[in-house]
Kinemage of the C-alpha trace (Angstrom):
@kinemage 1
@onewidth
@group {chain A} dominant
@subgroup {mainchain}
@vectorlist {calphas} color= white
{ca unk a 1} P 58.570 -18.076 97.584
{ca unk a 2} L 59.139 -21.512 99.297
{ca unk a 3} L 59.327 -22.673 102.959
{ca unk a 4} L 63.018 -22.600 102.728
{ca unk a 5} L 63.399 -18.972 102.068
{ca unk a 6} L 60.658 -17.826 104.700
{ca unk a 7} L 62.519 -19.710 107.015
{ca unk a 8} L 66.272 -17.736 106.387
{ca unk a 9} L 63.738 -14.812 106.377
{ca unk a 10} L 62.666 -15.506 110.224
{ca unk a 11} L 66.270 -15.986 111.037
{ca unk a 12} L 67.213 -12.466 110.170
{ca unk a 13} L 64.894 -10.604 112.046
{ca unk a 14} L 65.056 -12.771 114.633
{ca unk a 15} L 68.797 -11.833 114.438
{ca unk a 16} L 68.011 -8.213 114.145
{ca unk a 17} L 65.890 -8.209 117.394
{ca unk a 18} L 68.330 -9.865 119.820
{ca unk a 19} L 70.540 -7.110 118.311
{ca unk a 20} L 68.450 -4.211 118.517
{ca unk a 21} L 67.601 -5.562 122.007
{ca unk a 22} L 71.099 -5.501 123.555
{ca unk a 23} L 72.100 -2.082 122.328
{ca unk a 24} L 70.703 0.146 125.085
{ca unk a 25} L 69.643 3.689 124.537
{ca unk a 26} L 72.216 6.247 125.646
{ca unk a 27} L 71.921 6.674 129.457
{ca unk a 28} L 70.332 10.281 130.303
{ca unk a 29} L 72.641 12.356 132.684
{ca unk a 30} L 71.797 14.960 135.093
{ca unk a 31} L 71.407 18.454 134.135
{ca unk a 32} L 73.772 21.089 134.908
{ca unk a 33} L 73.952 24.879 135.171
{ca unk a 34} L 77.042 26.914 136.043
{ca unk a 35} L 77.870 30.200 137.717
{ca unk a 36} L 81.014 31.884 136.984
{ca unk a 37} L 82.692 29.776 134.408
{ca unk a 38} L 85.249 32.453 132.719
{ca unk a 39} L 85.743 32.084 129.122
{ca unk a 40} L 89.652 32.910 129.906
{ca unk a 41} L 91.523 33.572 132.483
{ca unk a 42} L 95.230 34.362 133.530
{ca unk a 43} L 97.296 31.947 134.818
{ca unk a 44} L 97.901 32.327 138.751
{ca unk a 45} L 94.031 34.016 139.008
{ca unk a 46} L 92.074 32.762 141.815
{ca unk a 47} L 88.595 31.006 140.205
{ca unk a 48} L 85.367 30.352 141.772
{ca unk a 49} L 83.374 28.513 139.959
{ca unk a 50} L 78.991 27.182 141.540
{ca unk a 51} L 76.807 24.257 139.796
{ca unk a 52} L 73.766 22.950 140.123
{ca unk a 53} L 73.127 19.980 139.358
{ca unk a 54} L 69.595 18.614 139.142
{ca unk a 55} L 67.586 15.420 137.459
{ca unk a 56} L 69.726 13.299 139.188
{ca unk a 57} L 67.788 10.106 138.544
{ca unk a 58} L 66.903 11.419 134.828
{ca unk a 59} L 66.218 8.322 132.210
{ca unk a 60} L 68.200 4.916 133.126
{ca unk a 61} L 70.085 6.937 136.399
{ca unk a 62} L 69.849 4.836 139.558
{ca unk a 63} L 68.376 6.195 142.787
{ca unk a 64} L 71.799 5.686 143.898
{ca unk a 65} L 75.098 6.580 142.231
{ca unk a 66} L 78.184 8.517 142.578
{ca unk a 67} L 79.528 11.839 141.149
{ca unk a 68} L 82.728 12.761 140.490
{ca unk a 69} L 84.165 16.139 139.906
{ca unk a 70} L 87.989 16.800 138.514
{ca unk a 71} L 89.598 19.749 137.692
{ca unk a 72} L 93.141 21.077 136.746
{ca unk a 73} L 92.781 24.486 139.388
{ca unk a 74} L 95.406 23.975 141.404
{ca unk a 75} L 94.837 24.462 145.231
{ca unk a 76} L 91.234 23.362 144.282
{ca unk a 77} L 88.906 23.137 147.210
{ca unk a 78} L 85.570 21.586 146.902
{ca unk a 79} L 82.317 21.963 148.929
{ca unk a 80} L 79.025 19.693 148.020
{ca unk a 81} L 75.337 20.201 149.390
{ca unk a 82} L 72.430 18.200 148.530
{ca unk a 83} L 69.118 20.237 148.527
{ca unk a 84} L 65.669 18.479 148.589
{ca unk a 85} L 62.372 18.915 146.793
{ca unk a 86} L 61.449 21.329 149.179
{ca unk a 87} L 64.786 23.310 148.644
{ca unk a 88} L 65.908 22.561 152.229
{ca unk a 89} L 69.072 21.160 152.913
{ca unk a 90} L 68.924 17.385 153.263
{ca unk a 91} L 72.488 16.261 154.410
{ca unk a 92} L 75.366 17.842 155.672
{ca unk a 93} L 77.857 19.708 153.238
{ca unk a 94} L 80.998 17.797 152.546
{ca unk a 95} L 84.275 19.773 151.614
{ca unk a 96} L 87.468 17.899 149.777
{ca unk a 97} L 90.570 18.829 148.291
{ca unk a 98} L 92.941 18.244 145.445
{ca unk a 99} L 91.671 17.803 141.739
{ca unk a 100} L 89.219 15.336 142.568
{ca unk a 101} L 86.272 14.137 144.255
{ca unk a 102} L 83.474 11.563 144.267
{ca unk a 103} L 80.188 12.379 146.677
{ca unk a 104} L 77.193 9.997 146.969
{ca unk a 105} L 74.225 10.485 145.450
{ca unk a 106} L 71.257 8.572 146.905
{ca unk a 107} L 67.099 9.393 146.288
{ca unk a 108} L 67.150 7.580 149.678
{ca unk a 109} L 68.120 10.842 151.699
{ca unk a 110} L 65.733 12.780 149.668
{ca unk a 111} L 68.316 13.978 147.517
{ca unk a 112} L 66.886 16.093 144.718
{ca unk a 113} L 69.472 18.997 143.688
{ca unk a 114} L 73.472 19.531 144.009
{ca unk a 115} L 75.188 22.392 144.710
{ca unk a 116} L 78.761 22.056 144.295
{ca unk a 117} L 81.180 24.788 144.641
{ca unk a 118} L 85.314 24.924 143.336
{ca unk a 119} L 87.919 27.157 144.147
{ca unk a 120} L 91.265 27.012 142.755
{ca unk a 121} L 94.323 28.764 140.687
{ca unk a 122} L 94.192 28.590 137.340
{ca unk a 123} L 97.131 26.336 136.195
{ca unk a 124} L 100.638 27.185 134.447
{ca unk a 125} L 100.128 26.364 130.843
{ca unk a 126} L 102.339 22.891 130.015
{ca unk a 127} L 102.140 23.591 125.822
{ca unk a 128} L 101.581 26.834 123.578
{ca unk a 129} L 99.255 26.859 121.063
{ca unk a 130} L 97.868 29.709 118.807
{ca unk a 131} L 95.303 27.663 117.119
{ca unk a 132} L 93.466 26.252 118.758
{ca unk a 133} L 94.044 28.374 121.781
{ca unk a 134} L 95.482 27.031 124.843
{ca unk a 135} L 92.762 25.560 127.179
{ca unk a 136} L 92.344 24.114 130.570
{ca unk a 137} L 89.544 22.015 132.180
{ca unk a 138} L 87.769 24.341 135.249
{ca unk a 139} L 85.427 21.466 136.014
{ca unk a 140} L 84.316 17.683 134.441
{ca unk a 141} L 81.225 15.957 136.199
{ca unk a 142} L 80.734 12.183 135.470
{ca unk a 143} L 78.284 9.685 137.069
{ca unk a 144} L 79.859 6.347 138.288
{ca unk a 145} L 77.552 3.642 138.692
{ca unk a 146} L 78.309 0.689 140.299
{ca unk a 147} L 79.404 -2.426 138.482
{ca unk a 148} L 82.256 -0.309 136.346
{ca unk a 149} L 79.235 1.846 134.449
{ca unk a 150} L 79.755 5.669 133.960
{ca unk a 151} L 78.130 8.382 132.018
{ca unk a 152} L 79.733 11.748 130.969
{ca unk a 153} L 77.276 14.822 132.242
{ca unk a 154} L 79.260 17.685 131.560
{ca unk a 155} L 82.594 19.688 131.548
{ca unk a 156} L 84.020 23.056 130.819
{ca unk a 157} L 86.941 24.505 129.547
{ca unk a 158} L 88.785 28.104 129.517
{ca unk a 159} L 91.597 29.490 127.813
{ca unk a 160} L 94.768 30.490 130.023
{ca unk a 161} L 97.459 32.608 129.228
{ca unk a 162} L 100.270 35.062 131.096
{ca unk a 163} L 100.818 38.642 130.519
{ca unk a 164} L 103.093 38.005 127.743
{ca unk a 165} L 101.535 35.307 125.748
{ca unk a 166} L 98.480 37.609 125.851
{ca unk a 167} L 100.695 40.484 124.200
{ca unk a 168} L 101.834 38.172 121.441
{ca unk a 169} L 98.924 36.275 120.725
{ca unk a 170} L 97.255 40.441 120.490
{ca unk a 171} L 100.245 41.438 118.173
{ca unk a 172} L 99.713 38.212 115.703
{ca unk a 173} L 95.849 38.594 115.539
{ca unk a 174} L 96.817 42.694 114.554
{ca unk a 175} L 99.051 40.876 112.093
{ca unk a 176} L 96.462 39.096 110.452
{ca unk a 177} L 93.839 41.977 110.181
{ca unk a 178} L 96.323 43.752 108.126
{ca unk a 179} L 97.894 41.117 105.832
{ca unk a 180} L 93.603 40.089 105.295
{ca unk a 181} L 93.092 44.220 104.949
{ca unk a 182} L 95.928 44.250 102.234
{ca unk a 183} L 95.467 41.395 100.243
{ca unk a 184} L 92.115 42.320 99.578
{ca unk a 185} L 92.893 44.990 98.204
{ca unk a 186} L 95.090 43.349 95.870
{ca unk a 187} L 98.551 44.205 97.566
{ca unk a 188} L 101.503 41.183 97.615
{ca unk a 189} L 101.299 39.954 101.283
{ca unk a 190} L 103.698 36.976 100.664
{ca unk a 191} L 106.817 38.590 103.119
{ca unk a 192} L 104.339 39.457 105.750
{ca unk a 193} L 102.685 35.795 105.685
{ca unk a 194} L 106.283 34.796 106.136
{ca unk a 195} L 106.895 36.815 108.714
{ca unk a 196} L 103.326 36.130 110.689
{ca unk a 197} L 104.434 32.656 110.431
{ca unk a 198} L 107.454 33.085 112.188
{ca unk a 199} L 105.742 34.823 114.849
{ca unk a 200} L 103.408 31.822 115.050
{ca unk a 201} L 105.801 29.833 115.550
{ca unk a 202} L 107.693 31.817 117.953
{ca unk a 203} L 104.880 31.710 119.890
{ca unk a 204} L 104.465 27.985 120.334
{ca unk a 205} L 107.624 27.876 121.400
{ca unk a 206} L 107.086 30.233 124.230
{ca unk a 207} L 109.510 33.319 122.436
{ca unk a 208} L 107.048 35.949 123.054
{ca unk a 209} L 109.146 38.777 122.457
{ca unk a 210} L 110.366 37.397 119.003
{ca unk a 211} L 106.696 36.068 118.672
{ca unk a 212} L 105.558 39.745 118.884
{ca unk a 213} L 108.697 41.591 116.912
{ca unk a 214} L 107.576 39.452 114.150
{ca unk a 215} L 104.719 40.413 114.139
{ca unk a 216} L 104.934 43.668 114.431
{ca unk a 217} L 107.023 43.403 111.143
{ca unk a 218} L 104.011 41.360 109.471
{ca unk a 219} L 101.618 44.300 110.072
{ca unk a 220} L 104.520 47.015 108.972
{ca unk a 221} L 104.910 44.905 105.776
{ca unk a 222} L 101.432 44.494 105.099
{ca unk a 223} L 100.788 47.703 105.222
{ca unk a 224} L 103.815 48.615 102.915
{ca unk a 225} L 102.551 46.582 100.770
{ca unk a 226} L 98.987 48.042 100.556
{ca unk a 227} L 100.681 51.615 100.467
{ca unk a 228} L 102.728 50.345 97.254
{ca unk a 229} L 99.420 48.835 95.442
{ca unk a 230} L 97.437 51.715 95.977
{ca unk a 231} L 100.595 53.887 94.762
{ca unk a 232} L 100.660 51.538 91.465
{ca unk a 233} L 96.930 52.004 91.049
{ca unk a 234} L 97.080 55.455 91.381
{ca unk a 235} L 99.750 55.792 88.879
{ca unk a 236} L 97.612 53.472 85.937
{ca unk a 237} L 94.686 55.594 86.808
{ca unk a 238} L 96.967 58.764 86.331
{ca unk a 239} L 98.422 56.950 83.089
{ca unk a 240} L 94.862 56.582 82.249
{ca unk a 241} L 94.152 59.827 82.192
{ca unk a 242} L 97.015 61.446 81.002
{ca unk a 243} L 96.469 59.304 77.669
{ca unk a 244} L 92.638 60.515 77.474
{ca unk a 245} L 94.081 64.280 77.564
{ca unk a 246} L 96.162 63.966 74.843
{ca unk a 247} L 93.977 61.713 72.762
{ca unk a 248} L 91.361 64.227 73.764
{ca unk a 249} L 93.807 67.387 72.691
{ca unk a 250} L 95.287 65.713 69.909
{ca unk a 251} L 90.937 65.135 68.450
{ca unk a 252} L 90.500 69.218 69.329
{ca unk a 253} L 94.088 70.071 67.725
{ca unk a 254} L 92.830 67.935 64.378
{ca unk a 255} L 89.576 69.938 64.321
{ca unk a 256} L 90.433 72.921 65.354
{ca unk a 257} L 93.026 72.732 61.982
{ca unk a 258} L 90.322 71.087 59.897
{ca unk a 259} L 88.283 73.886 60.977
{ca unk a 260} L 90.735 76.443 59.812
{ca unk a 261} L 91.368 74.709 56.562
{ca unk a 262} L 87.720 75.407 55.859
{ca unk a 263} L 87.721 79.066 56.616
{ca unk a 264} L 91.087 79.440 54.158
{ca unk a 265} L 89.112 77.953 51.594
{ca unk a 266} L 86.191 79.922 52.226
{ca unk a 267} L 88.475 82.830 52.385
């Protein structure tokens, strides 16, 4: 190997370190635990919604930084406490409104856990969607930092829905049990997949009553169908049988005769 090629050699990892070296490792976020988060929740329902939040100078965090909260409650309401070591309160609680808010975080005031509280209505839904259901965010935390810099620490999501979009979406999942029910066992489900379809996409258009009359007729059609396959099978099974009488009778009528042959001869 000659001086030339241990000298492109150097080069590369000497490239490779300067690279290594300006990727940083992913920035380490506080930690958050929530009280009260539904998993769904009708649109118009009042939502409360507690976090804690605590690390809040975890990994490459500053000792001083802002968080932000959003939300898409409407009439949301927001109260913020900081907590120290100790558990005591260490500053006074701050209260905002609307859908977003950014509080300051410093380790200077002693500043070791968040409390933050939201209260709002949970918001009309603006698109239908069967699948994946319709969802809404209840609360998104990020970390600003200053200099542009800002680090994701958590958010969470529900699925809304009205009275009615709740009765179709019910009616459609029936659906599907049955045409799954009757197709294994072997029954033709291809006008109730039609018809579930339909529904489906009555739904996502907001036609709930249509959504749900379709449905209905998937589950009725399904169901016809899995009444009409069993029928069949019990008919080939009753064919089946039938044949094994006679073939059966018709062996006994051949040696019952053969039988009598022998006693006439005997005779």
């Amino acid at each position: 190997m000659n001086s030339n090629h241990y000298s492109k050699l150097g080069t590369l990892l000497l490239v490779l370190a300067v690279a290594f070296a300006a990727v940083s490792p992913a920035a380490a976020a506080a930690s958050v635990e929530a009280d009260g988060v539904p998993e769904e929740a009708q649109v118009g329902e009042e939502v409360t919604v507690t976090y804690t939040l605590s690390d809040l100078y975890a990994g490459q965090t500053p000792s001083e930084w802002t968080l932000q909260g959003e939300t898409n409650l409407t009439n949301a309401s927001w109260t913020v406490t900081a907590y120290g070591v100790d558990g005591d309160q260490v500053a006074d609680s701050e209260n905002y409104g609307g859908s977003s808010f950014e509080y300051a975080v410093s380790s200077n005031q002693d500043m070791d856990e968040l409390e933050v509280v939201v209260t709002g209505t949970v918001p009309e839904v603006s698109e239908w969607s069967y699948e994946p259901e319709e969802q809404f965010l209840v609360t998104g935390f990020t970390e600003l930092r200053d200099g542009g810099g800002q680090t994701e620490i958590d958010s969470y999501q529900a699925h809304h829905y009205t009275a009615d979009s709740q009765e179709a979406r019910q009616a459609i999942e029936d659906a599907e049990a049955a045409i799954e029910d009757a197709e294994s066992n072997g029954a033709d489900v291809s006008d109730a997949q039609g018809s579930l379809d339909n529904a489906i996409g009555f739904y996502e258009n907001g036609d709930f009553d249509r959504a749900v009359q379709n449905a209905n007729d998937a589950a009725d059609q399904a169901q016809s169908s899995q009444s009409s396959a069993q029928t069949q099978s019990m008919l080939l099974y009753g064919a089946a049988g039938l044949v094994g009488l006679l073939v059966l009778g018709g062996g006994g009528y051949l040696l019952y005769q053969r039988q009598q042959d022998d006693y006439d001869k005997l005779g």
